[in-house]
C-alpha positions as CSV (number, residue, x, y, z in Angstrom):
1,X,-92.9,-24.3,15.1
2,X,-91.4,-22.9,17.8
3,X,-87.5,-22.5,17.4
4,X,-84.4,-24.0,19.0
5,X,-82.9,-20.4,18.4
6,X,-83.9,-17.4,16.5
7,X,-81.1,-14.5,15.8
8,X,-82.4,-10.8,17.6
9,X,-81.1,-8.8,14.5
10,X,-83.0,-5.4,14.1
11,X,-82.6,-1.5,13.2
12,X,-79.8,-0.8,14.8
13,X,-77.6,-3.3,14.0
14,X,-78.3,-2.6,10.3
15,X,-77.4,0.7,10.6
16,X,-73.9,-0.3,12.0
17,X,-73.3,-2.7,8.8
18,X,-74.4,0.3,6.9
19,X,-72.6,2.8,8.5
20,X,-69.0,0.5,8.0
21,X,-70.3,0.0,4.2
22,X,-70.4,3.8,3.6
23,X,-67.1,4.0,5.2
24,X,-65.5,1.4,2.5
25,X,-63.0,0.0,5.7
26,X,-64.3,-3.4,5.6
27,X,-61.9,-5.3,6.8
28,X,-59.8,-5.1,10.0
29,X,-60.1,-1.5,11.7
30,X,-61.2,1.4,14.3
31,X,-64.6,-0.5,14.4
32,X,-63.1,-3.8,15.8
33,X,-61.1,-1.9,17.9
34,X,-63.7,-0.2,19.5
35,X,-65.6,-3.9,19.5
36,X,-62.3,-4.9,21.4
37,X,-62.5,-2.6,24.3
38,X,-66.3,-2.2,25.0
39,X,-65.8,-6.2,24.9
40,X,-63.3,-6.0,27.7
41,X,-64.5,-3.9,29.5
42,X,-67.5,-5.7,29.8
43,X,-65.9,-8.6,30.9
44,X,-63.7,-6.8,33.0
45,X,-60.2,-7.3,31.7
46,X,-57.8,-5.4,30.3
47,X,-57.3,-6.5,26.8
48,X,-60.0,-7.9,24.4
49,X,-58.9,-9.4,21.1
50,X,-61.2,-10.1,18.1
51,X,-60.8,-13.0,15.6
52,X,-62.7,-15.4,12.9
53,X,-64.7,-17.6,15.5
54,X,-64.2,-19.2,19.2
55,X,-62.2,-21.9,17.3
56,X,-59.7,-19.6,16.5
57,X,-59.7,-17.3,19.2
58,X,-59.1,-21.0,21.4
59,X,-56.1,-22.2,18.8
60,X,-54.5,-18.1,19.0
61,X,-54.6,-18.6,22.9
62,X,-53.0,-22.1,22.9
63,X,-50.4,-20.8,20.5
64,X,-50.1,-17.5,23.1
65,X,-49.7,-19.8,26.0
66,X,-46.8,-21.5,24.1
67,X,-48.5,-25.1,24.2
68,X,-47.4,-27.6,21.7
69,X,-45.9,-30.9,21.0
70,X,-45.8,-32.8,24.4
71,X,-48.1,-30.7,26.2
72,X,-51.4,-31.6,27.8
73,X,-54.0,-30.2,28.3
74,X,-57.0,-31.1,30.6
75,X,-60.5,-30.5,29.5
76,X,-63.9,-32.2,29.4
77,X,-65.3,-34.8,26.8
78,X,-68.6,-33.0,27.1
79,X,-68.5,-30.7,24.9
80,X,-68.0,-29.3,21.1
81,X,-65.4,-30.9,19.7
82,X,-63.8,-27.2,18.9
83,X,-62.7,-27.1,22.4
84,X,-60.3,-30.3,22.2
85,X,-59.6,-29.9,18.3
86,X,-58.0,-26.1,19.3
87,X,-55.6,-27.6,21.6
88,X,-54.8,-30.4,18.5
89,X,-54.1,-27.5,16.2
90,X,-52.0,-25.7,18.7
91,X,-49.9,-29.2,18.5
92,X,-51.2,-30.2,22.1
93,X,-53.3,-33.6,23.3
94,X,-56.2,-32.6,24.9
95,X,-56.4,-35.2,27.8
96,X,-59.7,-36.2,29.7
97,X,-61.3,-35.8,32.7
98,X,-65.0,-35.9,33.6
99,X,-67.9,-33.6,34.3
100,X,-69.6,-33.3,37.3
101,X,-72.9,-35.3,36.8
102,X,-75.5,-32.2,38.0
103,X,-73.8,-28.6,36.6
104,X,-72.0,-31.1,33.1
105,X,-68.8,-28.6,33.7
106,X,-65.6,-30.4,34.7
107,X,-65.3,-31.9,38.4
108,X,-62.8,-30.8,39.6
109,X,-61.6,-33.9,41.6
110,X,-61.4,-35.4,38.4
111,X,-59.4,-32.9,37.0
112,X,-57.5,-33.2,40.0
113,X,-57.0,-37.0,39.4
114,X,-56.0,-36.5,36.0
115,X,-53.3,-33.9,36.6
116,X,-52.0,-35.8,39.8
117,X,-51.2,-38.9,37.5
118,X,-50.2,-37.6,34.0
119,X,-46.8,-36.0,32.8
120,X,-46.5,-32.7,30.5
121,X,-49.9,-31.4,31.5
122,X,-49.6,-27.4,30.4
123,X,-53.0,-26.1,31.1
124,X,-56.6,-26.8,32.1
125,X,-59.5,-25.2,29.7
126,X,-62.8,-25.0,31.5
127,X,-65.7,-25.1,29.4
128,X,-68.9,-23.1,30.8
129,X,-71.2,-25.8,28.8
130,X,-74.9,-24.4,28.2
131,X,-74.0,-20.6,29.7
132,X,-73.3,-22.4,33.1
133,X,-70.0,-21.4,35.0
134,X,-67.6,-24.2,35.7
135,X,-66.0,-24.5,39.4
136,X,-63.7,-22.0,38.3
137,X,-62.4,-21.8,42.3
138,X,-61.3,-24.8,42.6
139,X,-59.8,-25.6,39.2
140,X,-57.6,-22.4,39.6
141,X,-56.4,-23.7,42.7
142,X,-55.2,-26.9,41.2
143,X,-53.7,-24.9,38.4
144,X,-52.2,-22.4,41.0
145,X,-50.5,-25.8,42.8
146,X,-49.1,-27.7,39.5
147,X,-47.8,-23.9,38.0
148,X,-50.7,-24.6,34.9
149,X,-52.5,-22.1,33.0
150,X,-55.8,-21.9,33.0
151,X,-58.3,-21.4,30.1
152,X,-62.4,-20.7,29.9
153,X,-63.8,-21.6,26.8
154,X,-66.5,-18.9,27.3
155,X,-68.6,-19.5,24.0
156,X,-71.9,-20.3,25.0
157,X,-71.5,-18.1,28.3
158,X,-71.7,-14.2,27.9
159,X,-72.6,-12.8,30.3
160,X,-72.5,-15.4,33.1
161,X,-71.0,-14.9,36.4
162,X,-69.3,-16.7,38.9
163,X,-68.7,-16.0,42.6
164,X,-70.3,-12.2,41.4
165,X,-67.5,-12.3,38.7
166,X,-67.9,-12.2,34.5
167,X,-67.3,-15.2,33.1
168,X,-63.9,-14.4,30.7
169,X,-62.6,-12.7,33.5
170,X,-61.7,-15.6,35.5
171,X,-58.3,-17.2,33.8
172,X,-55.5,-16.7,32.4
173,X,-57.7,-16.4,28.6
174,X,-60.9,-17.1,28.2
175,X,-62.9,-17.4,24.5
176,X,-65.6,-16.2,23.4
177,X,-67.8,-17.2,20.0
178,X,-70.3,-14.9,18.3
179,X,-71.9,-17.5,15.7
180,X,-75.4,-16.4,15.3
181,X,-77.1,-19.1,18.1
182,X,-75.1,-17.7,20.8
183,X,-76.4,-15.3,23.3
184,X,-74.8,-12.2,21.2
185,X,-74.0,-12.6,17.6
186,X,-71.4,-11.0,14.9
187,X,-73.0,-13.1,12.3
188,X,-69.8,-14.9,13.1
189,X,-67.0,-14.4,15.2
190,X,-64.6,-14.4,18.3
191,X,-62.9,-12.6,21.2
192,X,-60.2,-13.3,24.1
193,X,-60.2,-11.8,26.9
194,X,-57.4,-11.4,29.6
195,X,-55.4,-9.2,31.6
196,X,-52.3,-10.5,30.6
197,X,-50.5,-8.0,28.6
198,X,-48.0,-10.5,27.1
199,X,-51.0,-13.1,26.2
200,X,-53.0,-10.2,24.4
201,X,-50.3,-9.1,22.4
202,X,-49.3,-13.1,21.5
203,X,-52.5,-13.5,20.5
204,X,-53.0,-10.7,18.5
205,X,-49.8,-11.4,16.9
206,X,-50.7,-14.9,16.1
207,X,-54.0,-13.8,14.6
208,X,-51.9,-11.6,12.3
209,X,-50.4,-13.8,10.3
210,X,-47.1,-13.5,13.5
211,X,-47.3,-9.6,12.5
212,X,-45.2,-7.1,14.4
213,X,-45.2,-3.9,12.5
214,X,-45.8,-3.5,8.7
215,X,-44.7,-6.2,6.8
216,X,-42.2,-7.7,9.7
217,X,-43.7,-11.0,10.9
218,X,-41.6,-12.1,13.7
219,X,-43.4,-15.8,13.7
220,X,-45.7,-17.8,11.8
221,X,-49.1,-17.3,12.0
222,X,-53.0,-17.5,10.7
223,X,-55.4,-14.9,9.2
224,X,-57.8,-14.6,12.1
225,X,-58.6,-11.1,12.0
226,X,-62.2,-10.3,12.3
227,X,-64.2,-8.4,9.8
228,X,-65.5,-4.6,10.4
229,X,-68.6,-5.5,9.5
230,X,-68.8,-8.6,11.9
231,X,-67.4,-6.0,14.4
232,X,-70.1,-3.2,13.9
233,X,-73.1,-6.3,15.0
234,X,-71.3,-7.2,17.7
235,X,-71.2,-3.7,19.5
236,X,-74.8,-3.5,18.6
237,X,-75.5,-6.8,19.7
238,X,-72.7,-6.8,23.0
239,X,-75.7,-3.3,24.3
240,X,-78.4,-5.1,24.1
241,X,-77.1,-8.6,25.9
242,X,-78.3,-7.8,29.3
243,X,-81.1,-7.6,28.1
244,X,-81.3,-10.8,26.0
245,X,-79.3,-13.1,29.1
246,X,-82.6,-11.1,31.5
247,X,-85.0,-12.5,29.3
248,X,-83.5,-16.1,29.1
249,X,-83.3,-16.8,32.8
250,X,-87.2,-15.6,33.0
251,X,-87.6,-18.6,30.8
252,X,-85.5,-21.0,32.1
253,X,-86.9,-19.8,35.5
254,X,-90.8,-20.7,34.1
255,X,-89.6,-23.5,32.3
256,X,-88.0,-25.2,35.3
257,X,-91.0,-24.2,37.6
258,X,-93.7,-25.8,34.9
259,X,-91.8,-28.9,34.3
260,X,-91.2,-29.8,38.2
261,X,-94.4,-32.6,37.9
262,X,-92.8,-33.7,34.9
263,X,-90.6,-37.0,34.3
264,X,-87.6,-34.4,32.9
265,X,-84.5,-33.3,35.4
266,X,-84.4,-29.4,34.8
267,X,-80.6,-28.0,34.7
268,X,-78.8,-27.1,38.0
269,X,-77.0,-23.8,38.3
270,X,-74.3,-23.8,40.8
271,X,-74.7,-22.1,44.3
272,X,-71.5,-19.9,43.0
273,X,-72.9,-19.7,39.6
274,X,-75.2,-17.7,38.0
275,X,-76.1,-19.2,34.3
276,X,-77.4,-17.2,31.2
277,X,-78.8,-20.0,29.4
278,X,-77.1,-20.1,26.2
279,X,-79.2,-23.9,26.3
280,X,-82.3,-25.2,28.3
281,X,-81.1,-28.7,28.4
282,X,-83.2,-31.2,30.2
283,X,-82.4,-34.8,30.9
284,X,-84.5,-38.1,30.2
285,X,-84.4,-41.5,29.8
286,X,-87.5,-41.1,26.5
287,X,-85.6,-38.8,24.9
288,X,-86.1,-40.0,21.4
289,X,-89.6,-40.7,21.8
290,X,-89.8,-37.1,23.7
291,X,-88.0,-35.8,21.0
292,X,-90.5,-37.1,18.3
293,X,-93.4,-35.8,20.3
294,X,-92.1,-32.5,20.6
295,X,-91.6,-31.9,17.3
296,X,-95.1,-32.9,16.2
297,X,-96.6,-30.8,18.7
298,X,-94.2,-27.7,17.2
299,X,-91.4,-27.1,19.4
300,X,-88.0,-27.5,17.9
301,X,-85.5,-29.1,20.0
302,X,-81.6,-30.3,19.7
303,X,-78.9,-32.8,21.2
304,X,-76.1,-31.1,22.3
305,X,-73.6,-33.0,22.4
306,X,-75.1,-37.2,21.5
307,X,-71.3,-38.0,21.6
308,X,-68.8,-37.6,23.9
309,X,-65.3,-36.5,22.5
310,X,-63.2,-39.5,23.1
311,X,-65.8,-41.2,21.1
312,X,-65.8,-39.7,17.9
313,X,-64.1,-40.9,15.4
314,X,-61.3,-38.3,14.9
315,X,-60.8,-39.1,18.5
316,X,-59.9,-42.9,17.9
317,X,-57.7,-44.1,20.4
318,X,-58.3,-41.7,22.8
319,X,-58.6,-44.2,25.8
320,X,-60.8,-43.2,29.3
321,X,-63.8,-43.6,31.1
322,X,-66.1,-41.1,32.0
323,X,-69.4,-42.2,33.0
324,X,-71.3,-38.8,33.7
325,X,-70.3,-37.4,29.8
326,X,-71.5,-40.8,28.6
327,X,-74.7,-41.0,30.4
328,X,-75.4,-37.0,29.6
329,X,-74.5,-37.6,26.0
330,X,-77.5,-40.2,26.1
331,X,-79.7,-38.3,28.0
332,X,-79.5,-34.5,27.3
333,X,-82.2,-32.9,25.4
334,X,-82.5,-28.8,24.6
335,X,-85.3,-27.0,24.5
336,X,-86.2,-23.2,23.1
337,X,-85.6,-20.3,25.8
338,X,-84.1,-17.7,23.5
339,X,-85.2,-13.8,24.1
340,X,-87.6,-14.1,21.0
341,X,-90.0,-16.7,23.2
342,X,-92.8,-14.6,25.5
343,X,-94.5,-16.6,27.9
344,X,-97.6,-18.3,25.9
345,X,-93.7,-19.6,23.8
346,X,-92.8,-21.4,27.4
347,X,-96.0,-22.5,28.5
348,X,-96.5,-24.2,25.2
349,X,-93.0,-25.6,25.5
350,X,-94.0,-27.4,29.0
351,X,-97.7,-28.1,27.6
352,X,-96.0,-30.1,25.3
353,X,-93.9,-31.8,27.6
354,X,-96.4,-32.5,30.1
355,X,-98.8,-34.4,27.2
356,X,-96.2,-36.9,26.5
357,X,-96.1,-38.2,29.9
358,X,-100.0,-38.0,29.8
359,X,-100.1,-39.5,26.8
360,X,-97.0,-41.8,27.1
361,X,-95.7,-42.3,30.8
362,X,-98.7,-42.0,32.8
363,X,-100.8,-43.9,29.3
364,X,-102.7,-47.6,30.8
365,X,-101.4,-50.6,30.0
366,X,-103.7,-52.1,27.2
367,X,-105.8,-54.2,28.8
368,X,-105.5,-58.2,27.6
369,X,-108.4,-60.1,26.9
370,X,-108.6,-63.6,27.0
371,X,-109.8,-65.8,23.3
């Protein structure tokens, strides 16, 4: 079976957990601070600032930005549900506003729409769904006009860039998540980035139990420090992710070239954008069947997301319409392009795809015969 992801842990990184063992400091410490500012300056901000997960480093953010009850928030219904549920925890309502129907990151007309017509919106979090950049120019220029912040939710996007620009480096805060699937990996973790001083320091704050010195806690606040030991993968992990984001545009880029006789629509990176492919996601009207076929022939594959925000349950009375998240929902389908793959990986991939439409699409119609 060829798989939907597969973790690039190796020598190095084990040496780094070992090295932080040895050293007995395994909690918060130099290591995460270290993590912290090889992180930003990566990203190219000024202030990095680990925590648990991208949940967490979303929630610290909304907390930073002082959003809570009666503030909105606009963001997309395509998505993980972490990215409306932070806002929720910050005491916020995430309102709605649709994706464009090629790129599946917000439109920003839409978002446009939405802010033009609604009261108390706050912010606007962006998410960079599938490693590609959302039109980050134009949805900082409605926030510049309505005096909102602006938010990435960066967590499947390391590494991506927009208009030549790092993703993370393009709002007020951006997030990023480090759960073992994503391009880089802590074995599980988080990080904001921004140059806002004040924003960095709320945040780290926040994720310190409201912590100013000692035992002086000037607010309340969570646990949402990051471990040493997640830290000391991460810096192993944040050297090697050029080369890991190389390798999964090379197979995207193969992938998109073998499936272009095929009944699939490849993804669409953004003239401004330039994706790294935390997901190959395909659309098709046979998914299921697809999805079936696949499988027997060995390649793992996976539905990100099969329901749209607004429609989930903890979402009940969440009104709106947004036809592109509802027909993506129906018709996305992910396949394997992680750095692991070499190309015999992505020709089998398309092989496979191309004998269901030989076998399925393109198959005769049985041929009726008269009694």
């Amino acid at each position: 079976m060829i798989p939907l992801a597969d973790p690039q842990l190796g020598d190095a990184e084990r040496e780094a957990v070992r090295s932080v063992v040895d050293d007995g400091q395994l909690a918060d410490g130099p290591v995460v601070r270290q993590f912290e500012a090889e992180f930003a300056d990566h990203t190219g901000v000024g202030h990095g600032v680990a925590t648990t997960n991208g949940t967490t480093a979303l929630h610290a953010v909304f907390e930073a930005l002082g959003v809570g009850d009666g503030d909105r928030v606009v963001t997309t219904p395509f998505s993980f549900v972490a990215s409306a549920n932070a806002v929720r925890l910050a005491g916020g309502t995430p309102v709605f506003a649709d994706v464009d129907p090629e790129t599946l990151t917000l439109d920003p007309d839409a978002v446009a729409d939405v802010v033009a017509r609604t009261d108390d919106v706050a912010a606007i979090l962006a998410v960079h769904l599938y490693g590609t950049p959302a039109d980050m120019r134009d949805l900082r220029d409605i926030a510049d006009d309505y005096g909102l912040a602006l938010v990435e939710d960066a967590a499947q996007a390391h590494g991506a860039r927009y208009r030549g620009e790092p993703v993370g480096s393009l709002s007020d805060a951006a997030c990023f998540s480090f759960y073992p699937t994503k391009n880089m990996t802590s074995g599980e973790g988080g990080m904001v980035t921004t140059d806002h001083d004040a924003v960095a320091e709320r945040v780290r704050r926040f994720a310190d139990h409201g912590r100013t010195e000692g035992y002086a806690h000037s607010e309340v606040g969570h646990n949402f420090r990051m471990t040493s030991l997640c830290a000391a993968i991460g810096r192993e992990q944040l050297r090697r992710l050029p080369a890991f984001n190389t390798a999964r545009r090379e197979h995207a880029e193969r992938l998109t070239e073998r499936l272009a006789d095929t009944h699939v629509e490849t993804p669409t990176e953004p003239a401004d954008g330039t994706s790294v492919y935390h997901q190959y996601t395909i659309r098709t009207d046979h998914r299921e069947d697809l999805r079936a076929h696949l499988a027997d022939e060995g390649v793992q594959t996976g539905v990100y997301y099969p329901t749209p925000i607004h429609e989930q349950p903890a979402y009940d009375g969440w009104d709106g319409d947004f036809p592109a998240a509802e027909r993506a929902a129906d018709r996305v389908l992910s396949l394997p392009v992680h750095p692991a793959l070499d190309d015999a990986d992505v020709d089998a991939i398309a092989d496979a795809v191309a004998s269901f439409d030989a076998a399925v699409l393109d198959a005769p119609e049985p041929e009726v015969v008269d009694s």
